[in-house]
Every structure is written in structure tokens, then in C-alpha cells.
C-alpha positions, 0 to 999 in steps of 0.5 A, a space after each residue: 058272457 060277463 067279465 068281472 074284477 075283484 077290487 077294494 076299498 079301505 079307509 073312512 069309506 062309509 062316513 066320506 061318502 067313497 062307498 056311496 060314490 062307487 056304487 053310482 060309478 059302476 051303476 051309471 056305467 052300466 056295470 053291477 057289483 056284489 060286495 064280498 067282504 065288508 068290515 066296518 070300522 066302529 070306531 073314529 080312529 077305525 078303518 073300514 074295508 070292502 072287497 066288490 066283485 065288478 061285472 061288466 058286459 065286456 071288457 072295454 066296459 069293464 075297464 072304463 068302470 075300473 078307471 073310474 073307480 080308480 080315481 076313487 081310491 079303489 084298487 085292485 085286490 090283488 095287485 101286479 106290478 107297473 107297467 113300464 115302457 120306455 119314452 120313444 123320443 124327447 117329450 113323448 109317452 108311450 100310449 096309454 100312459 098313466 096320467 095323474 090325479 093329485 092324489 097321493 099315489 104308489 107304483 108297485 115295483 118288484 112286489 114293493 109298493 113306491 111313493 110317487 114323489 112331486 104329486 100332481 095332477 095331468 102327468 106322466 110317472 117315470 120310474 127310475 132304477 137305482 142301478 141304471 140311474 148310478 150308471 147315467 152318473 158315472 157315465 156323466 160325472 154327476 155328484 148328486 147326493 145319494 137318493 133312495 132307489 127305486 124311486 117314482 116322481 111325475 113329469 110333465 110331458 115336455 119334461 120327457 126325456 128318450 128312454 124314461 121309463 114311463 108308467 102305462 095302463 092303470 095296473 099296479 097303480 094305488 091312488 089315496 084321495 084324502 078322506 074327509 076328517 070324522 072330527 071337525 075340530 082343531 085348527 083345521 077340521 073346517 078344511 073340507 072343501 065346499 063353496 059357501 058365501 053363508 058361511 059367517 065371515 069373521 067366523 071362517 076367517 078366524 080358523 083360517 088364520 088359526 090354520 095359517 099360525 097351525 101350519 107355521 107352527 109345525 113349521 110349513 109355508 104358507 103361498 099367497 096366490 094374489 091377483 090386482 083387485 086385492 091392490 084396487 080394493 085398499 087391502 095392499 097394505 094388510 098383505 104388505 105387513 102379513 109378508 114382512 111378518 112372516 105369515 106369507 112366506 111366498 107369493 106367485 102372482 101375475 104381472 099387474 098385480 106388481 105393476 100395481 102394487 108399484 105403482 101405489 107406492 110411486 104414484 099412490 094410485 091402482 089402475 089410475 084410481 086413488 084407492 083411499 080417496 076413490 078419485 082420479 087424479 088427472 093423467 092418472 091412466 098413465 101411472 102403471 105404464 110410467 111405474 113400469 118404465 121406472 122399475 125397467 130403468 132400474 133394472 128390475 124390481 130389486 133395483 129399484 128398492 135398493 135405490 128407494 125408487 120403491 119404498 112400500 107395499 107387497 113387492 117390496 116387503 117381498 125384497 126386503 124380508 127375502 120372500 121369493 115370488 114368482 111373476 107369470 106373465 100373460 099375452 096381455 100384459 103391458 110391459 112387462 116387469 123385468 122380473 116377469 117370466 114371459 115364456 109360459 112353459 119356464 113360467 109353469 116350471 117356476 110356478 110348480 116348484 114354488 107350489 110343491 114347497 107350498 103346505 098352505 095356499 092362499 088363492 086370493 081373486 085371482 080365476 087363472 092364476 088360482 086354476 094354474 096353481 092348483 093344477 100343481 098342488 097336491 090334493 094334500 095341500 090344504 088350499 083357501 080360495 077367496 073371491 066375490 065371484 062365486 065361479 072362480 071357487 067353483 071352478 077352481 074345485 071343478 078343476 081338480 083342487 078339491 080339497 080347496 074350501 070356498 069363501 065368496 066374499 070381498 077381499 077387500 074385507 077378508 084380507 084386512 081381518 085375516 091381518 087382524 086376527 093374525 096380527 092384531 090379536 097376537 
């Protein structure tokens, strides 16, 4: 004996490939499917629908088909509302807790469907009623300004308080995977993921700065996401004056990608390497520990450009122009920077709400700093990788960010003709 499930799409579901996608779905779980309705969008701007009966020999098949496709986009045809269980303690979830993707996602609460605020992937979903959350800030003195009620919004799980109201199962539970565009034109149409190092170089990087301009121009941030190689390869300077021009309006990095940005300006070295003259000057190892030692005397990476300790580059045009930038610190650091954040958990919190500010993310040669980033964006953030490693884009976009596009190509050379577009060709 069977069982079955009615479920639907809608969207752009024929040209972005949805369709094609959950049909594989179900037939590589061993399920079968009969579509039974079918409209289909003639139109560019015209939405396409699909209604499917699944079919799977058991239940637990079933549900394993209907989690995939979920993912997908695919929902329910006649959906009930979330499931709602209370935390047992601090930082734990219930069982069988909904876990997010990045995608754009709505809880059904009393027959209305809610926006999960704060999106992304591998969280929790707490749901918070009005009336029990105004009585919480009575009874606490609170004088937060007026929030719409009810309201859903993700968590990390050590953010998990005794109580919260956690979303489980998958029921009630509506996912919009952003949809590849029908017109690739405008500022951003070549934004549709992928990884390509054919792509023309000047070319690609030409409409990335048209999309960078397009979203200060509908007045959005644009993140920079920097690891050390961008100092070693010569192309400070070029960021340095794309942040002091407000194209980069924040900056997350780790900390040697500072350390090494300081040092250059102190000693005029990378990593002991003079990056004009490619020599080594004598004793020049040392420079990124002596670097760090000046600016831990000043008291920090502010102090030290108010004394003129620091006088150029990336961190300073940061201070100077007031760009916040977020500095992770990691087990192999040397130092670290006062202003690096050596608790992880602390880190990821900061890193986190830097990105949901973020409308634009630049990841430039950076793998795990570029991984953590896009664990926190959502999928609607439009996100460029860079990086001569062909498998730091790739598993950037194996990781879940697949909405990033891919450029392989040295960022010695992409950074220096971003600035030129942007800068140069005002």
C-alpha cells in the first residue's frame, strides 16, 4: 500500500530548472509522481504553477521525498499551521526541529503566513507572540520600541533560551529559493551563480563594478570579504581607496589580513616581502610580529592612527572614513591585533550581524572566511567570490551560497580593475 502527498510549485518553475530538479528528487528516492494541474506562464513576467501527487511506499520514504523537495521550494497544497514546541532548557531544541536553509522562508501562524526574519542557513525558528512577549517586557522593565506581532526570526542554537518557541517538523513551513532571472540584462542579470575562469576578465569585472555602483545606488552596502594574499599580491592600495570612496562600506577579515596591511605601511613590507620590489629585506620575518607589537603598545588599531603610528592602507582608511570591520581571530594567529575577536562563538555573532547588513558581499581569496560569511547570508544577497583556487569558489557554493558567482582569477589583478572601473572611469 502506498501513501501520497499533494504538493506544489509556483514561480519560474520551467525555465530555472525547479521542475526538471524535483522530478530527479523523487525518482532518485525511489518515489513516483503524477502532475495534476499544470499552468504554464507564457509570458516573461508570467508565473508558472504545478500541483503533484507524490507517492511512496511508506511513510518514512514519503517524508524523506517531501524534505527534499521542500528545499526545492516545494510546499504543501494545503498547508497547517507550524508546529510549535517549547525549548527544554538554554541552548537546546526540541527534537525534530526545523533547521533552515538561507532561502527566503514563512511559518503559517493562525492561518497567516509570517516572514522569518534574519535568514539563514543551519538555525533554528523561534516564534514569538505578541501578547506573551509584551507581558516578558512588563515584567522586565523592557522599552524596546513597538515590533509587529507575531513575529519569526532564526536563532543559532547556543542562542537558545528555556521556553522559546521553537518550529519542528517541516509543516507549515514555505521556502522561496530565489529564481534564476528570464532576462539577463541590467546591472545584475550576469549574477546567476556558477564558477568559470573563461569567463573575459575585464568584461566580468566591468558588471561587477556596474553592480556594485547599482546597489549604492539603491542605497545598500556592499561587504568586503578579504584575506592576506589580496596584501601580498600589490593590491592594498586599490582597496584602501575603494574604502576611503565609499564602494566598501564594511570589511570582515581575519586577523593577518590587518597584521599585514599594517605592517606595510610601517615596515613597507607583506609577510617580510617588499610587494613592489619582490625583495627581502634583511630581518624582514620579523616585520608582522614587530607590527603587531606597535599597534598592541598603542592600545589598538584606532590608537594607533590617531598617533600616526599608521599612516596608509586598508585598516586605515577603515578608521579614517568610519567603515566598522570585524576581525575573527583563528587558533593560528600570531598575536593577535587587540581589535581581533579571539572567542569564536563572539566572533561568528559579530560576523553575523555585519553580513545581514551586507546587500552585496565581495569574498576576495579568503576559503574559510569566505565559507563562514556565506553560512550567514541569505540566499538573497548577491555575493562574488574571487580567488586563483578554483576550489575555493566551488566549495564556497557547495556550502550552501549558491547564489555566489565564481570568477577564478588573480586578485592581484581583479582588484586593481574593479578600482579602475569604479574609480577611474567616473
Amino acid at each position: 500500500m502506498t501513501v501520497s502527498r499533494e504538493v506544489e510549485l509556483e514561480g519560474h518553475i520551467i525555465d530555472s530548472g525547479m521542475m526538471q530538479s524535483c522530478f530527479g528528487i523523487i525518482m532518485d528516492l525511489g518515489g513516483s509522481f503524477s502532475v495534476q494541474e499544470f499552468d504554464i506562464g507564457r509570458h516573461k513576467d508570467e508565473e508558472s504553477y504545478a500541483r503533484m501527487l507524490v507517492e511512496a511506499d511508506d511513510e518514512d520514504q514519503l517524508q524523506s521525498i517531501v524534505h527534499e523537495l521542500h528545499q526545492h521550494g516545494v510546499n504543501p497544497s494545503d498547508p497547517k499551521d507550524a508546529t510549535l514546541v517549547p525549548a527544554p532548557d538554554d541552548q537546546v531544541v526540541p527534537h525534530g526541529f526545523y533547521s533552515t536553509t538561507n532561502h527566503p522562508t514563512f511559518i503559517r501562524h493562525n492561518g497567516e503566513w509570517i516572514e522569518v526574519e534574519d535568514m539563514e542557513m543551519d538555525c533554528a525558528v523561534v516564534v514569538e507572540d505578541g501578547e506573551a512577549h509584551r507581558a516578558s517586557e512588563q515584567s522586565n522593565g523592557d522599552d524596546e520600541e513597538p515590533r509587529d506581532y507575531p513575529r519569526a526570526y532564526t536563532k543559532v542554537l547556543n542562542a537558545i533560551e528555556e521556553g522559546d518557541m521553537v518550529v519542528t517538523d517541516e509543516t507549515g513551513i514555505k521556502v522561496q529559493p530565489p529564481e534564476r532571472p528570464r532576462d539577463s540584462g541590467g546591472a545584475f542579470g550576469f549574477m546567476q551563480g556558477g564558477v568559470s575562469s573563461e569567463r573575459p576578465s575585464e568584461s566580468t569585472i566591468r558588471k561587477i563594478a556596474n553592480a556594485i555602483k547599482e546597489t549604492k545606488k539603491e542605497g545598500g552596502k556592499v561587504m568586503a570579504v578579504c584575506g592576506p594574499a589580496l596584501i601580498h599580491s600589490g593590491a592594498r592600495e586599490d582597496l584602501a581607496r575603494l574604502v576611503r570612496e565609499g564602494y566598501v562600506d564594511m570589511l570582515s577579515a581575519g586577523n593577518g589580513f590587518a597584521v599585514h596591511d599594517i605592517e606595510r605601511d610601517i615596515y613597507g613590507t607583506s609577510l617580510g616581502m617588499d610587494t613592489e620590489s619582490l625583495d627581502h629585506p634583511r630581518h624582514g620575518h620579523k616585520h608582522h610580529i614587530y607590527a603587531i607589537s606597535e599597534v598592541i603598545r598603542e592600545g589598538g588599531i584606532e590608537e594607533a592612527v590617531d598617533s600616526g603610528t599608521i599612516e596608509s592602507g586598508v585598516m586605515y582608511e577603515c578608521i579614517e572614513n568610519d567603515r566598522p570591520f570585524v576581525l575573527a581571530g583563528s587558533i593560528r594567529d600570531d598575536g593577535p591585533l587587540p581589535d581581533t575577536i579571539t572567542d569564536a562563538v563572539e566572533a561568528q555573532n559579530a560576523i553575523r550581524e555585519q553580513a545581514h547588513e551586507a546587500d552585496m558581499v565581495l569574498m576576495l581569496s579568503t576559503l574559510l572566511h569566505s565559507v563562514a560569511v556565506g553560512n550567514c547570508l541569505p540566499s538573497t544577497t548577491r555575493v562574488v567570490c574571487v580567488d586563483i583556487n578554483p576550489a575555493t569558489v566551488t566549495q564556497l557554493l557547495d556550502r550552501g551560497s549558491a547564489q555566489a558567482v565564481g570568477m577564478v582569477t588573480d586578485i592581484g589583478t581583479f582588484v586593481p580593475i574593479l578600482a579602475e572601473q569604479l574609480l577611474d572611469e567616473e
